[in-house]
Structures are given as C-alpha cells and as structure tokens.
N, C-alpha and C positions, 0 to 999 in steps of 0.2 A: 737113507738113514743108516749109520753107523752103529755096528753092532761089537760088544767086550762081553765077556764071561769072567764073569769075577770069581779074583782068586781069592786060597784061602787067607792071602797077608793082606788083600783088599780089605776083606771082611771087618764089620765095625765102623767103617768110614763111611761119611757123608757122600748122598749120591755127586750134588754140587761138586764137590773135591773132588773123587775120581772121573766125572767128567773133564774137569777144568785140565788135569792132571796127563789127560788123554789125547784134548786137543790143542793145549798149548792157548786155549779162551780166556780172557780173561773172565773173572767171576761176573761180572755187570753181566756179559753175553752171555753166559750159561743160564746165571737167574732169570736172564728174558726168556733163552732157551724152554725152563721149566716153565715157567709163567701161561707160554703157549699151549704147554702138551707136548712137547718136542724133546721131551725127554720121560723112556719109559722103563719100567723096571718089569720084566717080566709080561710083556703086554700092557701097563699098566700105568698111568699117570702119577708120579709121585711126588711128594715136596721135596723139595733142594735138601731138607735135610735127613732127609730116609736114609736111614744105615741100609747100606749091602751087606747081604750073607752070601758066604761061597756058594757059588752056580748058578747065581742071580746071573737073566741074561738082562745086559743094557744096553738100551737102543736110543742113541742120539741125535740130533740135528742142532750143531749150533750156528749153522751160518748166516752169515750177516745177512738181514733182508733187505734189499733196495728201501729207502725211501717212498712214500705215499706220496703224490700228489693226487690233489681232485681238479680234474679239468670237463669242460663243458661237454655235451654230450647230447646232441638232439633227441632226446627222447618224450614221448606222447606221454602228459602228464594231466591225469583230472582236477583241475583248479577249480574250486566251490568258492571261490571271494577274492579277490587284490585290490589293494590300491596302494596309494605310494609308502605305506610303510609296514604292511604285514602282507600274507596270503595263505589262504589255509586249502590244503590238498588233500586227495582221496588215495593214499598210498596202497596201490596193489597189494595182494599177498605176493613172495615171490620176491620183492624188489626189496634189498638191504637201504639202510637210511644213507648212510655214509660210506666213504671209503673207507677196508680196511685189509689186512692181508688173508687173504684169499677171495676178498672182495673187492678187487681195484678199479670195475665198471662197472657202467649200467646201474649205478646206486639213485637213490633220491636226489642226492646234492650233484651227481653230474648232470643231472636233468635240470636242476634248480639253476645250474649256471648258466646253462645253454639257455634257459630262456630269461633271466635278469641280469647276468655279466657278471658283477660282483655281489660279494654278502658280506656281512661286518661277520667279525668272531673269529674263532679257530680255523686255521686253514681248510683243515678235513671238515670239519662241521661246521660252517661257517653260514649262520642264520639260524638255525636249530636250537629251538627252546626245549623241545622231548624231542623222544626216539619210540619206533614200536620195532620191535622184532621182525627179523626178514622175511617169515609165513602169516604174521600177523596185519591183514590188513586193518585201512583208516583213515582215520583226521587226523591233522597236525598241523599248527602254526608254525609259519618258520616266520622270521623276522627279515624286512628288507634296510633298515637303516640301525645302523649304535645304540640309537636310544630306543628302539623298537625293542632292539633287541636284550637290553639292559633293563628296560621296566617289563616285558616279560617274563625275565628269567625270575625280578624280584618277585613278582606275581605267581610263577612256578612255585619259589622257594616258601611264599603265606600259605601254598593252597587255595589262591584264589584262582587257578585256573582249572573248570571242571572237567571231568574224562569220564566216559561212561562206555562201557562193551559190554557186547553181546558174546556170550562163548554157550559152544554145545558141551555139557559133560556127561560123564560116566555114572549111573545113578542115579537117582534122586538126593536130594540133599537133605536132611530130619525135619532143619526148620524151614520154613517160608521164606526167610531174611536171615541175617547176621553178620557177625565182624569177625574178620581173621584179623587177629594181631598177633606175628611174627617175626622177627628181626631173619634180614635174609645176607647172605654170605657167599663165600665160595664151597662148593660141597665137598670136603675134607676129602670123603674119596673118589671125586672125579673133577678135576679142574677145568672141566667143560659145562658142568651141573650147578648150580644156587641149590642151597638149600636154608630151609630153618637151622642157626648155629647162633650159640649163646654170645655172640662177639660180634652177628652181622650187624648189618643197619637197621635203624626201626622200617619197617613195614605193615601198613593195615590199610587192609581190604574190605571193603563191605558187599555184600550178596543180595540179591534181591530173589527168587524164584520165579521165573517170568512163564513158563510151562510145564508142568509134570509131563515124559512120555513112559512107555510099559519099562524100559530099561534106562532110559537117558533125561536127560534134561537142558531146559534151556535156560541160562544164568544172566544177569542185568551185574553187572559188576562196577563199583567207582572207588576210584583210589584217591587214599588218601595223601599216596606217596606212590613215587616213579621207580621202584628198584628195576634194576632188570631180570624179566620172567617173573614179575612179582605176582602175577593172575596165576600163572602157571603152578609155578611152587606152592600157593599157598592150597592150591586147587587138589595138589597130587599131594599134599599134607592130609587136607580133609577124605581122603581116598574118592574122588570125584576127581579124578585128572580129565583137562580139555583131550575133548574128542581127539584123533589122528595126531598127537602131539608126539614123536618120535624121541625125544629127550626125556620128559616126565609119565608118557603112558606108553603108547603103542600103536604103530601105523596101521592104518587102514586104508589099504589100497580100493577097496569097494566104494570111497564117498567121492573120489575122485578130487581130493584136497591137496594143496602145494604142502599143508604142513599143520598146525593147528588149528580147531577152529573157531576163532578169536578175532574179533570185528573191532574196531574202536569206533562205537556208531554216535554217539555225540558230542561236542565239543565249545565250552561257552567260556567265555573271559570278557574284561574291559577292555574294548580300545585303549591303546596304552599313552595317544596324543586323544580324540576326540573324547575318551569316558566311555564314551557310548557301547550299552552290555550288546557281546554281539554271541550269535548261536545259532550251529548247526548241527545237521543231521544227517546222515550218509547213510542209507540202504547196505545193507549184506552184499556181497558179490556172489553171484548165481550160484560158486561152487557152494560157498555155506547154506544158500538157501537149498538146494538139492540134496545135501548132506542134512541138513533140517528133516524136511518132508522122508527121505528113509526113516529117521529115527520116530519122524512123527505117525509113520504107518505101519510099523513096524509088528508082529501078528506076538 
C-alpha cells in the first residue's frame, strides 16, 4: 500500500481527488478502491469525499483486482435434503458462502459446483437464495434449476421463507421476547461495520429468550428481513453483542469459536414446484455447544 503526506495546497480537497490525482486511476477505480477499505486517512477508512488537512498520512491501493471466477472444488459438504430442484446444507462456521476477494476458495459455491456442475443465477452466486456470514454457521437453500431459483427468491422477497438461530449473547436481555426494528447501513465510521443509520434498509428482528445464565444468554432469533449482520448489529445495538463476535463485541479465545456464536438452526419454505411445506432443523456444532455449557456453568 502506497503511502503521501499531504501538503499544505492539498488541504481542503477530496480524498478521492488526491488519490485519483496521485495514481493517474481513473475515479470508477479509486471509488472501488474506497468502497473496499483500500484507501485510508490516517490509519483510517474514509469516504471518497473526506477533505485532507495537512499531514494527513494517506495510504492507498488502487489496483486493479483480477476477476472472480467460481470453479468447482471437491469439498465435504453436510447435505440435509436434494432432489432435482433444491437442496438445503449445513454450512460450517468458517466457510464463506461465495467467492469474493480475499475469498477466492474453499467457499460454499465451489463445493456446490463440484458436487452438481452447474447452478442458474449469478456467476459467483449461482443458486443462492440467502447468505450467512463466514463464522456463522447453518441451513440454506440453494436452488438447483431457474425456476427453483426464481420462485424462491420471490418467496425470500414476501417473507415466506422462515430462518430461525440460535446466538450466545452478552447479558441478559430485560425482556423475555421482543422486536428490534432498525434500518441497517454501512457504519459511517468504519466501511467494514453495518450499523443502525437513518438511510439504511429496513431491518427487524424478533428475540425470543431461550435461557437465562449468571452473565450470558441464550437467544432464539427470526428475521424478518435478510440485511447483512443484521442479528449482529441489532444485538450490539441492544448492548447484548453475540458471544466471540470480533467486529460487534470482542474475541474470546477461551470458547474455542471460529468467530461468532450464531447458528442458523431452523429452516422452513414451500417446495417451490411440489407446494409441499418443507422443514428443518440442524443441531449447534460442538464449538457452540462447548461455548454453551462454559457460559452455562459459569460460577
């Protein structure tokens, strides 16, 4: 990464501009540049349009990234149901859904290919009606045919298709139950973070209280909408951030967790050719269950 100290006749101008200005980029690549976090003021992620003040140090990257492809990938994948037009999976914590840059293997979808060949849709997500985050494990339907995959998404889009997880959090929560309603966005001061912002998208969450323990809890969660980190964010809103979540609370090397701890344990929709209401239900992976039982024995 490319480092300028800005002078005092910089001063006043747009970060954007003196980058673009610096590598001869045009503006489309810089804006992707910021978009990424690849461009920082001081340590610091900023919008393309942050005025510099003299001695601001700025650190850039705007080079062109290779192209994504998703190609097949023999990888061991927990398949809960297929037949010839959907299939619903048990996505490890750990494993990203899709390709993307800094994740160009080992994803969901090169596993997906390797075992079905092709999938309708978007190259890089090609089958994928939702996503869960890459420490988040779970269920998901992916779609095997066009129309699988187009009356799914419709179905995504009414809310008819339900999602229910399991997350350890931080405290107890006041009530028994409730609803977070949020609109969630990019976090003005870190374009790596969501947060609640009066501009984002609607988002609402409902809570169940599934355990009290002396310091933690265990939370039943269903959305009512798919943002991403929308459990998260709304979680570390209510000051109850997911256990070990490195982005919204704070790691905990003691539970022995890839990252959050956030289950997507059940999953129900209409067969999207037969009707027929289909539902399942995936168990915790051993780390959350272990991470459990600390919090549950906890003195």
């Amino acid at each position: 990464m490319a480092a300028h100290v800005v002078t005092p006749e910089e001063a006043g101008t747009r970060t954007d501009v003196i980058v673009a200005r610096l590598t001869g980029a045009s503006r489309s690549l810089v804006s992707a540049a910021v978009k990424r976090g690849d461009v920082r003021v001081n340590g610091n992620v900023v919008k393309a349009s942050h005025p510099l003040e003299p001695d601001d140090v700025l650190e850039y990257d705007v080079a062109e990234r290779e192209p994504l492809v998703a190609t097949p990938e023999a990888i061991d994948l927990p398949i809960l149901y297929e037949d010839d037009d959907l299939l619903v999976v048990d996505k490890p914590a750990g494993m990203v859904t899709h390709p993307a840059h800094g994740a160009t293997s080992g994803t969901l979808v090169n596993a997906l290919l390797a075992h079905i060949g092709t999938l309708p849709g978007d190259p890089l997500r090609p089958g994928l009606v939702h996503r869960l985050d890459r420490d988040t494990s779970g269920l998901l339907v992916v779609a095997k045919t066009a129309e699988a995959l187009s009356a799914l998404g419709i179905a995504m889009k009414a809310r008819r298709i339900h999602r229910e997880y399991l997350g350890l959090v931080h405290g107890v929560p006041q009530y028994a139950e409730g609803r977070v309603d949020g609109p969630i966005g990019r976090d003005p001061h870190n374009r790596l973070k969501y947060a609640i912002v009066l501009d984002g998208k609607p988002a609402v969450t409902h809570y169940t209280l599934r355990e009290a323990f002396k310091h933690h809890a265990e939370v039943v969660f269903r959305l009512e909408t798919g943002r991403t980190h929308q459990i998260r964010v709304h979680m570390s809103a209510m000051h109850h951030p997911i256990v070990n979540d490195p982005l919204y609370g704070r790691e905990e090397p003691r539970f022995g967790l890839p990252g959050q701890a956030l289950h997507a344990w059940k999953l129900s929709f209409e067969h999207p050719r037969t009707g027929d209401e289909m539902h399942f239900e995936a168990p915790p992976p051993p780390e959350y269950l272990h991470a459990r039982h600390l919090l549950a024995t906890e003195g």
